[in-house]
C-alpha positions in Angstrom: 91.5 88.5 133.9 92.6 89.8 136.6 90.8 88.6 140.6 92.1 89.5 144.2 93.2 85.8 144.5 96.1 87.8 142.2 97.3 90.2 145.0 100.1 89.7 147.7 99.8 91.4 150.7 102.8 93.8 151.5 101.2 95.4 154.8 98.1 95.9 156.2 96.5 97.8 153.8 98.8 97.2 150.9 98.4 94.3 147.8 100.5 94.3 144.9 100.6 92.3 141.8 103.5 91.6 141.4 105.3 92.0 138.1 105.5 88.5 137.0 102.3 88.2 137.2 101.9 89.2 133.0 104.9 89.3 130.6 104.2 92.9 129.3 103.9 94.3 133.2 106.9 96.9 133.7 106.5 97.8 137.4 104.0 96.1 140.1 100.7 97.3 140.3 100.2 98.4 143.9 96.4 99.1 145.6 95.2 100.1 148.7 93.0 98.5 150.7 90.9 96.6 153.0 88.9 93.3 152.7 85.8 95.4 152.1 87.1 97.1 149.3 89.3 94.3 148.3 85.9 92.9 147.8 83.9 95.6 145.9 86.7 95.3 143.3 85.7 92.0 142.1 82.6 93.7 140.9 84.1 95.7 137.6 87.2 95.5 135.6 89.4 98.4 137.7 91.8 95.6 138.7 92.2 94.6 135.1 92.9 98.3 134.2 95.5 98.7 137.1 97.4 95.8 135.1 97.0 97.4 132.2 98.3 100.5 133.3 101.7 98.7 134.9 102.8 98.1 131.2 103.2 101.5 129.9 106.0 102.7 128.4 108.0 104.8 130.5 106.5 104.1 133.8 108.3 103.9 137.0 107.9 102.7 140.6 104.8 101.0 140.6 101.2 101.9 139.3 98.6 103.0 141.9 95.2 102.5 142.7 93.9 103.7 146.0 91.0 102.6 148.2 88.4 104.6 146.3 89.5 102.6 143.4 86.5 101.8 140.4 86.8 100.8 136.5 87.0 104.1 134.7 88.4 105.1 131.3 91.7 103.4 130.4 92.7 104.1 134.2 91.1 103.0 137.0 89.2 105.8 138.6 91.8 106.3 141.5 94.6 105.5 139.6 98.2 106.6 139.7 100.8 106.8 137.3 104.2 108.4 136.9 106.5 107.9 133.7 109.3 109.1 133.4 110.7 112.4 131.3 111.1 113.2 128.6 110.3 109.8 126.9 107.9 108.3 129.1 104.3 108.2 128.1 101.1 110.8 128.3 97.7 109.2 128.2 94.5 111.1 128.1 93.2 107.4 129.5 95.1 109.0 132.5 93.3 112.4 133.3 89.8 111.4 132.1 87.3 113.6 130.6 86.3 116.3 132.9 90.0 117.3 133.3 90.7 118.9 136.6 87.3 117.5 138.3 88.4 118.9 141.7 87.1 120.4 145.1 86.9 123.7 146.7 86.4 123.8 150.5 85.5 127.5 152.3 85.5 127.7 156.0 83.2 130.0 158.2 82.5 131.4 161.9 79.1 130.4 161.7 77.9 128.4 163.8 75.6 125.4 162.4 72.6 125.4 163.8 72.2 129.2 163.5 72.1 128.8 159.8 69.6 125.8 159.6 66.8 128.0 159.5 67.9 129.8 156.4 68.7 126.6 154.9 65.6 126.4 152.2 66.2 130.2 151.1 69.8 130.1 150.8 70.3 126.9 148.7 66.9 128.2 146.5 69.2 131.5 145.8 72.7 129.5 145.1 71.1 127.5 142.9 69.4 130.7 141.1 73.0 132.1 140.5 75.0 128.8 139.7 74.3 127.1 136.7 73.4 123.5 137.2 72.8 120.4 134.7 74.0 118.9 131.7 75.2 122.0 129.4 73.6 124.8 131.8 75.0 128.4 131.0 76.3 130.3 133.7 76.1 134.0 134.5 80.0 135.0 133.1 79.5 135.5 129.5 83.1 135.4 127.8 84.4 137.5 124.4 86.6 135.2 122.8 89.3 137.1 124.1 88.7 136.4 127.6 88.0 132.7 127.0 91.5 133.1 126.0 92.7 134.6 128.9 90.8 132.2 131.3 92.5 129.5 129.6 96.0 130.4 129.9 95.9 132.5 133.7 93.0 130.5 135.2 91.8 131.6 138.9 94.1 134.5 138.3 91.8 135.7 135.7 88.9 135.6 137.9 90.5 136.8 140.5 91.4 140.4 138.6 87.6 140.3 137.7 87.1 140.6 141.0 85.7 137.5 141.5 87.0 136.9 145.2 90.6 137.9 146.5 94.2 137.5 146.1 94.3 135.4 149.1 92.3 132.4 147.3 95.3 132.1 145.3 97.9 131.0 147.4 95.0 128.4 149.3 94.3 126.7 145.6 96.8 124.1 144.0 99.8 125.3 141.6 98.0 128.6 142.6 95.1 128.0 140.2 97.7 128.3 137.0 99.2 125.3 135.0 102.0 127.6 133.1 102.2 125.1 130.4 98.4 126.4 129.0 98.1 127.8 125.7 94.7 128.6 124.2 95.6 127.8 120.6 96.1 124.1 121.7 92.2 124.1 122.8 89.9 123.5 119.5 87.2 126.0 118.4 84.3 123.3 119.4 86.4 123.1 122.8 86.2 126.8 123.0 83.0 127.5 122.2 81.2 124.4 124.5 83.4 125.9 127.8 82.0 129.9 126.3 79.0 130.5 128.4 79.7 127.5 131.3 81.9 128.9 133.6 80.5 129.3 137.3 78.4 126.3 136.6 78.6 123.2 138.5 77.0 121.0 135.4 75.7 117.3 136.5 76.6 113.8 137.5 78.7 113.6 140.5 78.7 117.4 140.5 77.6 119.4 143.7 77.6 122.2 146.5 77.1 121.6 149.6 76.9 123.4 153.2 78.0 121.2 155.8 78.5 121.2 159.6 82.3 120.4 160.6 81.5 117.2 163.0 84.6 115.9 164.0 87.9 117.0 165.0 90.8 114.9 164.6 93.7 116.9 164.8 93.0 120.0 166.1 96.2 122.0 165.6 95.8 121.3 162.0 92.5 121.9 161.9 93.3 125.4 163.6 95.8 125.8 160.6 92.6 125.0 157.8 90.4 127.4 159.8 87.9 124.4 160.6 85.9 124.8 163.9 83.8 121.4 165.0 80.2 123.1 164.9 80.6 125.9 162.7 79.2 125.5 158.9 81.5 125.4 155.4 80.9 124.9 152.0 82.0 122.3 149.9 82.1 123.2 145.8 82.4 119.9 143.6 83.0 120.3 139.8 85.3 120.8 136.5 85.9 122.0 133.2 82.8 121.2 131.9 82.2 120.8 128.3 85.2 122.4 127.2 87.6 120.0 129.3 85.0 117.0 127.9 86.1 117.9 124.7 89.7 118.5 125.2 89.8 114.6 126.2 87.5 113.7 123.3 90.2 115.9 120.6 92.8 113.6 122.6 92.1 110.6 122.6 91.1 111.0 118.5 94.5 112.1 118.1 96.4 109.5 120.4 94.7 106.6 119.0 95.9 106.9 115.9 99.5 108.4 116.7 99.8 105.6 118.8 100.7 103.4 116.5 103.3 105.7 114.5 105.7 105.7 118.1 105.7 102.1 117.9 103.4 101.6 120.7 101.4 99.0 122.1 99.1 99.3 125.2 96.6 96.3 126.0 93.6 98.3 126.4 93.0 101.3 123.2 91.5 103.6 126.6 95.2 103.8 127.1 96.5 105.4 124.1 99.3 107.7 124.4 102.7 109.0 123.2 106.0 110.6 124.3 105.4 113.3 126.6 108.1 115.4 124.3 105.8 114.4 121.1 104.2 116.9 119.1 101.3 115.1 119.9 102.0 115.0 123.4 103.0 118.3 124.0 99.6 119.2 122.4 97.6 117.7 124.5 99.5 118.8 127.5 98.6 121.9 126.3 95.5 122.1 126.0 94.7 119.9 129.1 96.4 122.4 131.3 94.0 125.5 130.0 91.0 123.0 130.3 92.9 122.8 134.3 92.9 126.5 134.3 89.4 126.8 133.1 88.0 124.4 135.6 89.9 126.8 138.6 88.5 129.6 136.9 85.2 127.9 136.9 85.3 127.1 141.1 86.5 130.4 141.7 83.6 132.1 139.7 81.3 130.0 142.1 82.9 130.5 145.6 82.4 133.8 144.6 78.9 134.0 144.1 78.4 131.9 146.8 80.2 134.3 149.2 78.1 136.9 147.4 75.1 135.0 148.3 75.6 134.3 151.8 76.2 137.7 152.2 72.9 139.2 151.0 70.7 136.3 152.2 72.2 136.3 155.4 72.2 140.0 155.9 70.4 141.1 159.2 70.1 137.5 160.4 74.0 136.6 160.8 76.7 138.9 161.8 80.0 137.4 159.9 79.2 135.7 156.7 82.6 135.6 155.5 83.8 132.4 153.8 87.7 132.3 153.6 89.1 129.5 151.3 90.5 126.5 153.1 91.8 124.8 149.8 91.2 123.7 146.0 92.6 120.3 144.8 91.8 119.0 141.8 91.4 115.3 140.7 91.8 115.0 137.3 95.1 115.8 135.7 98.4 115.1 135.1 101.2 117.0 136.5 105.3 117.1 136.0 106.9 116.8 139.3 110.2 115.9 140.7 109.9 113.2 143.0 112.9 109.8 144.1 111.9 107.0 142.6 114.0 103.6 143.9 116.5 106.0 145.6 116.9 108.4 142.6 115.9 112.0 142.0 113.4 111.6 138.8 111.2 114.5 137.0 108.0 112.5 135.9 104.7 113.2 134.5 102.2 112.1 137.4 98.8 111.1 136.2 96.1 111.3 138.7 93.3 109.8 137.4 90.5 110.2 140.5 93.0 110.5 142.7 94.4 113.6 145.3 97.6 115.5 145.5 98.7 114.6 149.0 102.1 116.3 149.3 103.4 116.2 152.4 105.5 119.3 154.5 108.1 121.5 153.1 107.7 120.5 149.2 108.3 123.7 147.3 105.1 123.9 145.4 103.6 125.0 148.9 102.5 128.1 149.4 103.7 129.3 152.8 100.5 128.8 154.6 100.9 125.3 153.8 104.5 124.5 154.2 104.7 123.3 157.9 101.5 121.1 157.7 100.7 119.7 154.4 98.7 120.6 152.0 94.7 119.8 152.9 93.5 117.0 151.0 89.6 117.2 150.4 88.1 114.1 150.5 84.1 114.7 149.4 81.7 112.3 149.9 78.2 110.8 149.1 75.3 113.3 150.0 73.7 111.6 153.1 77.8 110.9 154.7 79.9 113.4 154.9 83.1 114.6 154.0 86.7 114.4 155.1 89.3 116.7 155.0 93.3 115.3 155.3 96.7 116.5 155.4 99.3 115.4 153.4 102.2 113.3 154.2 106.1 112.8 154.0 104.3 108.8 153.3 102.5 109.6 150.7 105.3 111.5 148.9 107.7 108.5 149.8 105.1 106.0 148.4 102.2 107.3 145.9 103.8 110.0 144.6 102.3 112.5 147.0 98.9 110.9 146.4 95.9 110.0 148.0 92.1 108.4 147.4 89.6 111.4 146.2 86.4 110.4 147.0 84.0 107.4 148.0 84.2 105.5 144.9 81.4 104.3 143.4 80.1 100.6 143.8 76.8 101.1 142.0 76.4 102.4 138.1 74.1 105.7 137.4 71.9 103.0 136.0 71.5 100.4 138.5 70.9 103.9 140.9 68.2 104.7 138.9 66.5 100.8 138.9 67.0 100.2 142.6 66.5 103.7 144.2 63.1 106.0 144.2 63.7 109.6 144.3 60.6 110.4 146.8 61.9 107.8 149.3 65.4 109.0 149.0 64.2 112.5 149.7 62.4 111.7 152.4 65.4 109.8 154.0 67.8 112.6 153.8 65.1 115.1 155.1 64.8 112.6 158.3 68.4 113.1 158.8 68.1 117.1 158.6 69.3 117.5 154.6 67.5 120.2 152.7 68.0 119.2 148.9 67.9 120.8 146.0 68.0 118.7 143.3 67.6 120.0 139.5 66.1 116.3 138.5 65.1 113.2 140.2 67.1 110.7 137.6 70.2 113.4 139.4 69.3 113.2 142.9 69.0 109.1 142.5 72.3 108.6 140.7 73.8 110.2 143.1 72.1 108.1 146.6 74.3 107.2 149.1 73.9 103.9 148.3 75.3 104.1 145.4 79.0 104.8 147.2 81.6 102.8 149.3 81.8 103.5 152.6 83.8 106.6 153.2 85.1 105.6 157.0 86.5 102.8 155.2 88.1 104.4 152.5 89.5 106.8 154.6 90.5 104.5 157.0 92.5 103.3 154.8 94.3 105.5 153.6 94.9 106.9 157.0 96.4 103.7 158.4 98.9 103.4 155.2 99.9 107.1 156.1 99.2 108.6 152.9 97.3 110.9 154.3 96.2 112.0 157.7 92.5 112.7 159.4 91.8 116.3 160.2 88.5 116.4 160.3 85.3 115.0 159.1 81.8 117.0 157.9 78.5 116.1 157.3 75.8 117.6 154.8 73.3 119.9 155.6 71.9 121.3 152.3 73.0 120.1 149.1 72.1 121.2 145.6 72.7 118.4 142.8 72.7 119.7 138.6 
């Protein structure tokens, strides 16, 4: 076992174990934190998993967890990982199931409280067009032909459907394309559970929300994002859905038993992997980037019918309804990269498990818009918080990989949500503060309670005052819709 009594502190908000700490450990295990957090991660086994994720074959530098940190699936949940190519090890353990979970911010020039009175209609009408819930269909019904298509071209695909414009592109990570896709690595159940789900946001953590921008941290950047303290966005939370669920589930079938044939041990079976230049692992690489592509597809599908939506709800009330795309990240995924690691140039498989791309100014893989500042890094959080939205950092790429935290983190199980919280009082409470909800269930709206969550100012603090990322500005909720 693994406790916080464990950890050296290297700075502030940095505590390693260190590598002597377990025979099999290959690199430190590095998280970030404060004594609040350091705290909630007595509470689960995420500390354990960091550990375990130190020992891989192949990894370098040091394995990650950041502030949002809780006990996941072989990884922590805001775990990072890189191993090194073309040897080094790929883990399903370190993408998760919904493979590219990730978040889609638009901006708008409208302000606030002009749109709180059309609050109730226009959440009622998103939620008509956007599928929402376990295994709800959407309104894009696919041909097998173009399930193959959104698999291997991703936003690009929806964006010749005319599902928004060109523009969204070059403001969504890797451009909404992982090149390494292939459709014949996805199975036929994969296929035909991800056939009738895209522009769905499905359940669980899942949501879409309109926000007010609040804060202002850094307003030249903010300038750059197109964020505006009083004006209203929209913040688009989800993945690749059943067909990415499955991809995982194909995985880690596979891994677990190739494991074994490499010669490999890991401490925990959740972390079963093989050579990144495997057959096995180039499979899964595969198919997890078309499950990435499908899940860009999928958030582009829905910032477009939420444009749409706005648009015809709006019309005759509002004068500019136009919602341009800040950025996309996702969370979920795992990524080649070149990055120095201990003063050498290295190409790496990065696992982000939970966890946010946070690369800092003039990396290539910017698109112009973002070269000079950073990429955005879209921190979402609980429903009756906020949000946060960060730039990127020379830190972060120095230090984590170009990473950062992705979220809250939870501190509470779906199941304990459900014993200790009542839907109706919830409700009430997040009407008192001004939240219209839609919620498709109450066991939904429950799991999801603020309560339920770390604080965000913390988590953000932290990773802010480590450098890893910077405040731009912060959002709170003002209408959500839950699956």
């Amino acid at each position: 076992m693994v406790s916080i009594r464990d950890l050296v502190r290297v700075d502030e908000h940095v505590y390693e174990v260190p590598v002597g700490f377990r025979e099999d450990m290959r690199v430190p295990a590095r998280l970030y934190a404060d004594e609040y957090i350091l705290e909630q991660a007595e509470g689960d086994r995420s500390l354990e998993q960091l550990v375990n994720v130190a020992t891989l074959p192949g990894v370098v530098g040091r394995a990650l967890a950041m502030p949002d940190m809780h006990q996941g699936y072989g990884f922590p949940i805001g775990g990072v990982a890189a191993t090194a190519l073309p040897d080094g090890m790929i883990s399903p353990g370190g993408v998760g199931y919904d493979i590219n979970c990730g978040v889609r911010l638009l901006s708008s020039a409208i302000e606030a409280e002009a749109l709180r009175p059309h609050l109730p209609r226009l959440l009622a009408a998103i939620d008509a067009r956007v599928g929402t819930g376990v295994g709800a269909s959407g309104s894009v019904r696919l041909k097998e032909a173009e399930l193959r298509e959104v698999l291997e071209d991703g936003a690009e695909w929806a964006i010749r459907r005319g599902y928004g414009v060109r523009e969204d592109l070059a403001h969504t990570e890797e451009g909404g394309r992982l090149t390494a896709a292939e459709a014949d690595a996805v199975s036929a159940r994969a296929q035909e559970r991800g056939r009738n789900q895209l522009g769905t946001l499905g359940a669980g953590n899942h949501f879409l929300e309109i926000d007010e921008v609040t804060e202002i941290y850094d307003e030249a950047t903010a300038q750059a994002f197109g964020l505006v303290r009083g004006r209203a966005c929209v913040w688009i939370h989800c993945g690749s859905r059943g067909l990415g669920h499955q991809v995982c589930t194909d995985a880690v079938r596979v891994m677990q038993q190739a494991t074994a044939k490499y010669g490999i041990r890991v401490p925990d079976r959740e972390l079963a992997g093989v050579p990144f230049e495997s057959p096995e692992g180039q499979q899964y690489f595969r198919a997890m980037s078309a499950a990435a592509n499908y899940a860009w597809a999928n958030r582009q599908v829905i910032a477009h019918l939420v444009r749409e939506t706005f648009a015809e709800v709006l019309a005759g009330r509002i004068a500019n309804t136009h919602l341009p795309m800040v950025y996309d990240v996702c969370h979920n995924i795992a990524k080649v990269e070149n990055h120095e690691v201990d003063g050498r140039a290295m190409r790496v498989c990065v696992h982000r498990k939970g966890a946010t791309r946070a690369f800092g100014p003039g990396r290539p893989e910017l698109s112009e818009a973002f070269r000079h500042t950073g990429h955005p890094v879209l921190i979402p959080g609980d429903m009756g918080t906020g949000s946060y939205v960060l730039v990127g950092t020379e830190a972060a790429m120095a230090e984590t990989f170009g990473s950062s935290c992705h979220g809250a983190g939870r501190v509470m199980s779906r199941s304990a949500a459900r014993r200790a919280v009542r839907a109706d009082q919830l409700r009430a409470e997040l009407e008192s503060q001004r939240i219209v909800i839609q919620a498709g269930s109450r066991a939904g709206l429950v799991e999801e309670a603020p309560q339920a969550y770390k604080d965000l100012d913390r988590v953000v603090n932290v990773v802010h005052e480590a450098g890893i990322a910077r405040r731009v500005a912060r959002t709170r909720p003002m209408g959500v819709i839950k699956g």
